[in-house]
Backbone as a ProteinNet text record, in pm:
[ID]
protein_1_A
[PRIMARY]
XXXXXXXXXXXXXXXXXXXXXXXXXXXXXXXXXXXXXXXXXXXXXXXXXXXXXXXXXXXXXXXXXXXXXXXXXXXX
[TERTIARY]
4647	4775.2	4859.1	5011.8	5073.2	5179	5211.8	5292.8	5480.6	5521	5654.4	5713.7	5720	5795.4	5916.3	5967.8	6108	6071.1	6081	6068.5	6231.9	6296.5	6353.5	6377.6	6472.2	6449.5	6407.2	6385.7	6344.2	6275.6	6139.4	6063.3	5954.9	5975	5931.3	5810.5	5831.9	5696.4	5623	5652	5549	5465.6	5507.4	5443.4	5334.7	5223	5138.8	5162.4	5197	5249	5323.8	5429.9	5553	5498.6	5371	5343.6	5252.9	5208.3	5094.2	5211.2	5309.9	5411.7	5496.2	5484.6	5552.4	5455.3	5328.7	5214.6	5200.5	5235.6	5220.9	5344.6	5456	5579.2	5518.2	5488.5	5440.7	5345.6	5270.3	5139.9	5162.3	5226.7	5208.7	5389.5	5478.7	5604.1	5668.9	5697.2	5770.4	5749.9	5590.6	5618	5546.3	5610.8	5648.9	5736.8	5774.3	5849.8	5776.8	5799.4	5692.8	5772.8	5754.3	5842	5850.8	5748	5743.9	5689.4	5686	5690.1	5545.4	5425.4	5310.4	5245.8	5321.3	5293.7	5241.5	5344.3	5455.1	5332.6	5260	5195.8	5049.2	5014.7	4903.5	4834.8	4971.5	4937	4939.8	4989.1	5044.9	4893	4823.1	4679.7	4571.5	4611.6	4502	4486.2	4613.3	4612.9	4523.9	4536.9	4501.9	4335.5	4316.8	4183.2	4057.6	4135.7	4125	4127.4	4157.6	4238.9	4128.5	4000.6	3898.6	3913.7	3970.7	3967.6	4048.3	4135.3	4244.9	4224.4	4110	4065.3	4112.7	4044.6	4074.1	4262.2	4313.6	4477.9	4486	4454.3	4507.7	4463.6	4338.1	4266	4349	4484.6	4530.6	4651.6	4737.9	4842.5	4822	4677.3	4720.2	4646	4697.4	4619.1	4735.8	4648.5	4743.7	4786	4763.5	4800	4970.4	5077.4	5211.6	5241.6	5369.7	5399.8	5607.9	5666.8	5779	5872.4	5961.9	6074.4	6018.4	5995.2	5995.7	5866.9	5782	5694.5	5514.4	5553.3	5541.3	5396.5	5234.8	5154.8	5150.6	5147	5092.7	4970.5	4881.4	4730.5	4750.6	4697.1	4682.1	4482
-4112.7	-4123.5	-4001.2	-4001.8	-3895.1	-3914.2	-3799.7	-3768.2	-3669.7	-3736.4	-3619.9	-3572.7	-3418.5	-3314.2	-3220.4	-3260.1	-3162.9	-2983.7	-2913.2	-2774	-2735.8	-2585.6	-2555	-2512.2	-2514.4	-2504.6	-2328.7	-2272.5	-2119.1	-2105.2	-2071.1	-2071.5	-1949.2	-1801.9	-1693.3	-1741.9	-1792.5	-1755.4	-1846	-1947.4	-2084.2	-2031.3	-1906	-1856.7	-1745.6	-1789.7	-1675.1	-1523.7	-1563.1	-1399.5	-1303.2	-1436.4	-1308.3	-1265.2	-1335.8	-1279.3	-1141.9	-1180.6	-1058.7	-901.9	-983.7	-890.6	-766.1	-872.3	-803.3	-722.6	-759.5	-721.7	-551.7	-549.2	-454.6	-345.2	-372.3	-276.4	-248.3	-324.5	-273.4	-179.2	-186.1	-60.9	-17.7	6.2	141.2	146.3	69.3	80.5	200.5	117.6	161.2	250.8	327.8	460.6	598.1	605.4	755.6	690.4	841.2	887	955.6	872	892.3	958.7	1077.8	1221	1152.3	1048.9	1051.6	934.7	814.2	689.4	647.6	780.7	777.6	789.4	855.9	866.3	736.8	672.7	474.8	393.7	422.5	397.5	362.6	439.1	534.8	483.7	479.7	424.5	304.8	157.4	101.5	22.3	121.1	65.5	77.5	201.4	224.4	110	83.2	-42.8	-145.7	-179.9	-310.7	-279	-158.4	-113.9	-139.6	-106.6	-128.5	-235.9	-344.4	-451.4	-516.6	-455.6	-508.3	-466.2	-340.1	-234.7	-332.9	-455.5	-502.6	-652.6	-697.4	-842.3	-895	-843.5	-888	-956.4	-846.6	-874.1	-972.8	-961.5	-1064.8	-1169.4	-1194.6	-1323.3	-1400.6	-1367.6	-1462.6	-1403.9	-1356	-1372.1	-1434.3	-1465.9	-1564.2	-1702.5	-1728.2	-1865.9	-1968.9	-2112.6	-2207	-2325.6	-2278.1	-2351.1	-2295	-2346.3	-2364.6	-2409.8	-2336.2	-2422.6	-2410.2	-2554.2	-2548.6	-2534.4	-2567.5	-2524.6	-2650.7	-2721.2	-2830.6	-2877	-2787.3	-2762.8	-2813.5	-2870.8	-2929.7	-2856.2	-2857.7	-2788.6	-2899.7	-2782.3	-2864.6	-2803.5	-2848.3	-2763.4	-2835.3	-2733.4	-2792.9	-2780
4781.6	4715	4751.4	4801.1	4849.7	4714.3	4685.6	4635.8	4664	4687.3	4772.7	4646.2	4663.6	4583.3	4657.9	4594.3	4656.1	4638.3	4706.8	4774.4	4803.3	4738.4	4813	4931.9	5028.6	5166.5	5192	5118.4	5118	4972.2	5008.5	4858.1	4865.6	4839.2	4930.1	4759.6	4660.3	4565.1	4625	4752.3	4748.7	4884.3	4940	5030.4	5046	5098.8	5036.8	5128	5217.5	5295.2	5248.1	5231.3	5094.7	5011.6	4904.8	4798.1	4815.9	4922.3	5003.4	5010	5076.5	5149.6	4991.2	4923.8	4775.7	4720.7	4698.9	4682.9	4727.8	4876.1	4973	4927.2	4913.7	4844.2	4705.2	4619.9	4495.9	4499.8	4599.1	4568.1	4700.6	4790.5	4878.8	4909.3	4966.3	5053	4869.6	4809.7	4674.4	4602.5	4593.7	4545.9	4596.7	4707.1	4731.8	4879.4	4903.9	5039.6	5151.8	5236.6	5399.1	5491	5475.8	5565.1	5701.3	5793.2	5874.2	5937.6	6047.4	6072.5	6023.3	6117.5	6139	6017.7	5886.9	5787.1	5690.6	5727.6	5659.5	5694.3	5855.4	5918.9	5897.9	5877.9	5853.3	5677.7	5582.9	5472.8	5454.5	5543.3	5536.7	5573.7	5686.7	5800.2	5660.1	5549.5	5487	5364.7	5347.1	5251.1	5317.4	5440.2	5473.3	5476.4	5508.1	5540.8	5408.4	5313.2	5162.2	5072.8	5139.2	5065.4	4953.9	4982.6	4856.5	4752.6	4733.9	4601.9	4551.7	4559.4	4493.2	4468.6	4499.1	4503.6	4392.1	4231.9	4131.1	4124.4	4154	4139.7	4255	4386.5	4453.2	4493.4	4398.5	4376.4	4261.2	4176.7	4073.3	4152.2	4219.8	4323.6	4380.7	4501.8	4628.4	4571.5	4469.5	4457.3	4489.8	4535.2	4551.4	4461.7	4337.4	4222.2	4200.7	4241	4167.6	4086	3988.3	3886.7	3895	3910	3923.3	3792.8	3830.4	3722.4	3599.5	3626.6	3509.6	3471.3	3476.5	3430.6	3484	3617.5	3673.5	3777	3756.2	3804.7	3940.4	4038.6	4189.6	4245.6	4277.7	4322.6	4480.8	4581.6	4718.8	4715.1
[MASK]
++++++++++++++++++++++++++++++++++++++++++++++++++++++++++++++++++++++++++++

């Protein structure tokens, strides 16, 4: 049984990269200041290097259960 749901044509919460990507400014881009590229760099490699310390949080971020405006749960 298919079901068709309308999607806006840009939906950065229905994407799990963006949410990764927001994810990534919240805990390293957004707080502090990187004197220097290699710096930006460097913290940016250590996040990814790390990315277990954060499972808990981005095990209920990258899930693929949505819920739309109308109340409406979609599971893939």
């Amino acid at each position: 049984k298919i079901r068709q749901i309308f999607l806006p044509p840009y939906s950065p919460n229905l994407n799990l990269i963006e949410r990764l990507w927001k994810f990534l400014r919240k805990k390293v881009i957004n707080t502090g200041f990187y004197r220097t590229k290699e710096k930006f760099r460097q913290t940016v490699k250590d996040f990814f290097d790390n990315i277990g310390n954060y499972k808990e949080e981005l095990e209920s971020l990258l899930t693929l259960k949505f819920r739309l405006s109308n109340s409406q749960t979609i599971s893939f």
